[in-house]
N, C-alpha and C positions, 0 to 999 in steps of 0.2 A: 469394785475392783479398780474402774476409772480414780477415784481417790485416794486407794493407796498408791497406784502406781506415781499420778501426777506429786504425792509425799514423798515418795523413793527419790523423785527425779530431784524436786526441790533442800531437799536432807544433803544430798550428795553436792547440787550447786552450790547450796548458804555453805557447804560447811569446807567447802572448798573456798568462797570466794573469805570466808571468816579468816580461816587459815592462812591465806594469802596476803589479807591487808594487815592481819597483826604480824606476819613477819615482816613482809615490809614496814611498817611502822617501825618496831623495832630494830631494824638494818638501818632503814636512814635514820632513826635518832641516836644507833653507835657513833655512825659516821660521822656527825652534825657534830655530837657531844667529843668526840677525839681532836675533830678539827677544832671547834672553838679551844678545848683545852691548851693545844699546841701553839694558838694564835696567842694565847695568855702566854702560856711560856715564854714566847719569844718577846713581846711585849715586856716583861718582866727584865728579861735580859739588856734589856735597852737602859737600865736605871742605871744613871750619874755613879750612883755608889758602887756598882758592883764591875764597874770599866774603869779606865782609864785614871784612877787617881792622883797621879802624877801632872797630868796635863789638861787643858781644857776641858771644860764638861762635854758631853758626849751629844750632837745631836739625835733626839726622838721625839718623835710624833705624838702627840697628845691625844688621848680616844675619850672622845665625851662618858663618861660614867666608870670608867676606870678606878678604881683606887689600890694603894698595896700601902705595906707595911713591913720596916727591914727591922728585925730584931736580933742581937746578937746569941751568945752563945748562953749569957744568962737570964733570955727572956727580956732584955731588956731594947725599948727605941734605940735604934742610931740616926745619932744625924747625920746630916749629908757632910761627906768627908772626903777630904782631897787625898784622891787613892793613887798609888804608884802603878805606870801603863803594865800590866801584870797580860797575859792571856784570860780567856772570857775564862768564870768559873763552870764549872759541872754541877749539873743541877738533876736535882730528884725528886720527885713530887711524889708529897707523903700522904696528902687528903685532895678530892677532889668533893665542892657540893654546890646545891643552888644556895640562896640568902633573900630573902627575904625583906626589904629595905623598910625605913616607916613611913616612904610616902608608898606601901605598895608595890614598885616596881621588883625584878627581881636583877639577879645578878651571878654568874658563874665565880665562886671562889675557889682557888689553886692556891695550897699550901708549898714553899719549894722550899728544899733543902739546899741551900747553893754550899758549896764545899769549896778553898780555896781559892779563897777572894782574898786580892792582894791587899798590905797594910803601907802605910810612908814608913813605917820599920822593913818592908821586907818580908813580913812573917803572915804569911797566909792563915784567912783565919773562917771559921764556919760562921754563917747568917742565914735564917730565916727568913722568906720572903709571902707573904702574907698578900694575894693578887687578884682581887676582885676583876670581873669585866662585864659588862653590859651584856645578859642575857633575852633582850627584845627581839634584835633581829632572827637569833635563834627559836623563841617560845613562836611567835611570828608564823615562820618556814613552818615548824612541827604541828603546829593550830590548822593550817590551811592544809598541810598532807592529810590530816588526821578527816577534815572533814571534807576532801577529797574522796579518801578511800570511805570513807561512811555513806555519801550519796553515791558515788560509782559503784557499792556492792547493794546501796536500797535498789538502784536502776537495775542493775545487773539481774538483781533478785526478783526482781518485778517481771523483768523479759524472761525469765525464765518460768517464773510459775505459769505466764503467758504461754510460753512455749511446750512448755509439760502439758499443759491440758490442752492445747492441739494437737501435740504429738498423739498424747494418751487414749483424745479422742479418734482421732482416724484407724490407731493401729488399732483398738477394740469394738472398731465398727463393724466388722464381719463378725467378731463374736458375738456383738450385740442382735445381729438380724440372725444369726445362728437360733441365740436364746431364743427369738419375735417366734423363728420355724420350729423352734421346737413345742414352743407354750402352745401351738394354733394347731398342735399334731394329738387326736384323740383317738375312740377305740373306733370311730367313723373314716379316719384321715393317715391311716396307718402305712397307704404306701406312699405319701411324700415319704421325702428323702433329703438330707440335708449336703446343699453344694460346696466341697470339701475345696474347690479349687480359690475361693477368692480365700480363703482362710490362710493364716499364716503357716510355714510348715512347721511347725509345733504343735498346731491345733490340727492338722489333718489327719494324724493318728485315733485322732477323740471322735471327729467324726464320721471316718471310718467304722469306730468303735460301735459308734447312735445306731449309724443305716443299719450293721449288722444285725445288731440287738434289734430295730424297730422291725428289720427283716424276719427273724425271727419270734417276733412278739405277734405280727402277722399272720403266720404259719400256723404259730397255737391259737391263734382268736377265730382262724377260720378253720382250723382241724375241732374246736369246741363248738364251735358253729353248727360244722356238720355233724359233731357228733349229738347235737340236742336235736338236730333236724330228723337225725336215724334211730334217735330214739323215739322220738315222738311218733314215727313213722310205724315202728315197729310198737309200741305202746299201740295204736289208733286200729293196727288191723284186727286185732284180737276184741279190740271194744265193741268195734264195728258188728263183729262177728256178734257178740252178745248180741248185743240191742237188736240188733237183727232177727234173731233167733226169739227174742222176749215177744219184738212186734207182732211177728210171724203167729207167734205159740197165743198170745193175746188178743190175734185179729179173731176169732173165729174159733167155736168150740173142739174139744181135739182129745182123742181117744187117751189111756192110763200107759199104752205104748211109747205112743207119740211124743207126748208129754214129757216123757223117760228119754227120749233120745233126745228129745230140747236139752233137757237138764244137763247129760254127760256132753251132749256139747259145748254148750254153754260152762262146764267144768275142765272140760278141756281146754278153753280159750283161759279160763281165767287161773288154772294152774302153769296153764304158757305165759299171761302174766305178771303172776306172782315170781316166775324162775326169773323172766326180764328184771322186776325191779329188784330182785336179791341180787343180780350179777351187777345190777349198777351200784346198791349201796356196797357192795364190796369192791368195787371198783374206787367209790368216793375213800372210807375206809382204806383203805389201802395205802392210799394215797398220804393220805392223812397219820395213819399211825404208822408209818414206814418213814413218812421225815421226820419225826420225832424220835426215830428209834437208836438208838447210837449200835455201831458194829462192833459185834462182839465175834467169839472164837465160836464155832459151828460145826459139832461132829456130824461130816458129810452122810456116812453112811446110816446113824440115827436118822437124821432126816431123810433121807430116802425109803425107809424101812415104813414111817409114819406115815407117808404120802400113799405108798404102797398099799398099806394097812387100810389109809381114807378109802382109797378107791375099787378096793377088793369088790364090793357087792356089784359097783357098778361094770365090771370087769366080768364076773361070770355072769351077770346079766347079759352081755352081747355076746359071751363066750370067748373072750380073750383073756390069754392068759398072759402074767409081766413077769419080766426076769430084770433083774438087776445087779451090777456091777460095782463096786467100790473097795480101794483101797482102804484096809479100817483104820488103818491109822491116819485117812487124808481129815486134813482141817483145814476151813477157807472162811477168815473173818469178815465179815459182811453183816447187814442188816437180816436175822433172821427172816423176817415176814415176808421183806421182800424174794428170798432168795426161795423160802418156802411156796408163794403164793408162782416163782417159774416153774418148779418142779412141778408144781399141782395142775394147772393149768397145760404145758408140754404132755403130761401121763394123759389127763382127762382128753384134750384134744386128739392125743394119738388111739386111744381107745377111742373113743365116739368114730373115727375115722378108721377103724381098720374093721378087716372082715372079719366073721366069727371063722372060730377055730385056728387063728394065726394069732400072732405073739406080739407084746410091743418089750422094747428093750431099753432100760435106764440105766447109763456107766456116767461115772465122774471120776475123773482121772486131771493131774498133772502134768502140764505142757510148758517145762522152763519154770519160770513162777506164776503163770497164768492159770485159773481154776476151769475146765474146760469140761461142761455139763452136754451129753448126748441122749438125746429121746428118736428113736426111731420105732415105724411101725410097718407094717406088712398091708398097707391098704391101697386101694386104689389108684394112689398117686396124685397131682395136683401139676393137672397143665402149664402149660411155660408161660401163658398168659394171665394167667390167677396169681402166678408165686409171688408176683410185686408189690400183687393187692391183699393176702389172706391176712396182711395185719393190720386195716383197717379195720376199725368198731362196724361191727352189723354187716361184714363184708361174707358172704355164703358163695360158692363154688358153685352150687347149684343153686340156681335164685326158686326153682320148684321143689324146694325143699320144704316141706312142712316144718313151721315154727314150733309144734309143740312134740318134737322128736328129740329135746333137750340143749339144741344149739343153735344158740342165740349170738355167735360170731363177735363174741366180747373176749373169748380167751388167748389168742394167740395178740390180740391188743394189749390188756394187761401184761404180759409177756414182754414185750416191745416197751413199752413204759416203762417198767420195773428193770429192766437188763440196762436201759440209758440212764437212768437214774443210776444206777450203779458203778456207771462208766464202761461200760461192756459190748461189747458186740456179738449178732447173732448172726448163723448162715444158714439156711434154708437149703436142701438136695432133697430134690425128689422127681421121680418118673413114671411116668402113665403106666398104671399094670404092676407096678414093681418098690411101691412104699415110697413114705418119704422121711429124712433125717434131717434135725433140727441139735444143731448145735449154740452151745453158748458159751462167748470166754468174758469171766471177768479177770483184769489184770490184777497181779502182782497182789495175791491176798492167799495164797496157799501155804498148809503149813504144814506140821505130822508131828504125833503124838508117841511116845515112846514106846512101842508096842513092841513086845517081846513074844517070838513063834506066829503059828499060823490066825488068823481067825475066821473062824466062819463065818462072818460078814466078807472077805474079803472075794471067794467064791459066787460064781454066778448060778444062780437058784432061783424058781419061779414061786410068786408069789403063793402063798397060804391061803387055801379055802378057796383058791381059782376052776373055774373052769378047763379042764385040759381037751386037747384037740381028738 
């Protein structure tokens, strides 16, 4: 960057100081060439022949390298002739050139038209005057301008490349120790921060831009952190629990009872987890085939029917039953998987958490153009201390909860992932005793399908093959 910049700076001097000496050049050699012209002309006008014929020859000045030539009207020499005192003739210059002598020297030639040049008749007549003059002093002056301006624009040009790459250097030297803090910043060194204040105000917006990012890049490296740390954790007690139970059953002979209740525990621990590592590769998954996925058009209430459908068994297993809401003609284009894996996750959560013989309830309704998904349930409720934390990975309400009662405190995570990936926001309401409601809007993706008369999807109705209270 230091090298294009110091090439901008030096393009714009040379080509300025370029521009500059070839006009001048060209101005002082108009000027040069009009005056020596003029000094010919007058010179010229001084000849014996074209004054005074009548009376003494005319005095003038002799200019060393001069020469001219008076021809009349047929091309021909005149010689010097004794003219009657007439006024000066009117003169017109028809060619102007240099010449080129054969000892080399050179010389300004001026062609003149002189018009009414007095005769001893009286009778005015046209001549041709043919008026060399010594072009040295002239080549001279224009040689020494020319390599005036040639070394005054090398020097000029020199101080200035000089100049550009000091300038160039000091003003990129905070970028440069910008870049030094950035290069020295790893997944070890995440909360330096890059000081925005020596930076130019052009660059303070970028580094603004870093800290945010590196602030955030932070956040995820230590929310992933802890989330290997709560899995491993929750991975290690159930292991624990095995090998324990093997030692135990292995130290020491042990009845066909016995034995049998090693086993189901030991079956116990290890279908709690197998449920841990399925909710994590669906979690990976997820993740994975959801950015991939392009948004397509999503009939709402199909998808809720199917999720519905998922979770029936596990619904009249605790004895609750679901009712659901939906406009049938709403449609909300969005990453299916993603939106599929809120629903399922919000239903599944609300059942595992509510009490048997009470109801959990799933509407999706339109708010302006925002797609606005509600899961509520009828269960215990979830203290004003917990609600900030329940969407933390491996986060449990009750930390005395037996792990293999099916909730391993990954759902309402996934949940929170998938609704920010999608640019959305969720609200949590809930109170001790009296259930809790979980809302979700995503923006500006809502649509409706042309639906003519009622439909029976549109009606709230409890799920099929449920449990009723």
């Amino acid at each position: 960057m230091t090298r294009r910049i110091i090439a901008a700076i030096l393009l714009s001097v040379w080509t300025t100081l370029i521009a500059g000496g070839v006009a001048a050049y060209v101005t002082v050699r108009t000027v040069m060439l009009d005056e020596l012209d003029a000094a010919i002309v007058q010179r010229a006008a001084t000849l014996n022949i074209l004054s005074d014929a009548g009376g003494p020859a005319a005095q003038r000045q002799d200019y060393p390298g001069d020469r001219y030539l008076v021809l009349d009207e047929h091309g021909q020499t005149v010689a010097r002739m004794s003219l009657a005192a007439q006024g000066p003739p009117r003169f017109e210059i028809a060619s102007r050139t240099f010449t080129t002598l054969g000892d080399g020297s050179r010389v300004r030639t001026v062609t003149l038209d002189a018009a009414g040049v007095p005769t001893e008749s009286g009778q005015p007549r046209r001549l041709r005057v043919v008026y060399s003059g010594a072009a040295e002093a002239f080549d001279r002056t224009l040689t020494r301008l020319a390599w005036t301006l040639l070394v005054g624009g090398a020097v000029a040009g020199v101080v200035a490349a000089l100049a550009a790459r000091l300038v160039a250097r000091r003003a990129l030297k905070p970028l440069r120790d910008a870049t030094q803090a950035i290069s020295s910043i790893n997944v070890d060194t995440l909360d330096r921060r890059l000081d925005a204040e020596p930076l130019p105000p052009e660059l303070r917006p970028v580094a603004t831009t870093l800290n945010d990012m590196l602030s955030a890049l932070a956040e995820a490296v230590a929310q992933r952190r802890q989330f290997i740390a709560d899995a491993s954790h929750e991975l290690r007690t159930p292991l624990a629990a095995i090998i324990m139970a093997i030692e135990v059953s292995l130290s020491r002979p042990r009845s066909e009872p016995d034995q049998r209740q090693t086993l189901q525990r030991c079956l116990a621990n290890a279908t709690s987890l197998r449920r841990l590592v399925e909710h994590l590769l669906d979690r990976v998954r997820s993740d994975h085939v959801a950015a991939a996925e392009p948004a397509t058009v999503v009939r709402v209430d199909d998808l809720l029917d199917q999720v519905v459908a998922q979770v029936a068994s596990l619904a009249e297993q605790r004895g609750v039953r679901i009712e659901r809401s939906c406009e049938a003609a709403l449609q909300v284009t969005t990453q299916p998987h993603r939106l599929r894996s809120i629903v399922l996750n919000l239903v599944s959560n609300a059942i595992d958490h509510n009490l048997p013989g009470r109801g959990v309830r799933v509407s999706a309704d339109a708010v302006e153009d925002d797609f606005v998904l509600t899961v509520s349930d009828n269960g215990p409720g979830i203290a004003a201390e917990h609600q900030a934390r329940v969407f933390e990975p491996f986060y449990r309400v009750s930390p005395s909860r037996e792990s293999n009662d099916g909730h391993v405190g990954l759902g309402l995570y996934l949940v929170q992932s998938h609704v920010q990936a999608l640019g959305g926001r969720y609200v949590l309401e809930s109170e001790e005793g009296k259930g809790t409601v979980i809302r979700v809007f995503l923006p500006g993706r809502v649509s409706r399908t042309d639906v003519s008369g009622p439909s029976p999807n549109s009606a709230s109705r409890p799920a099929g093959a449920m449990a009723s209270s």
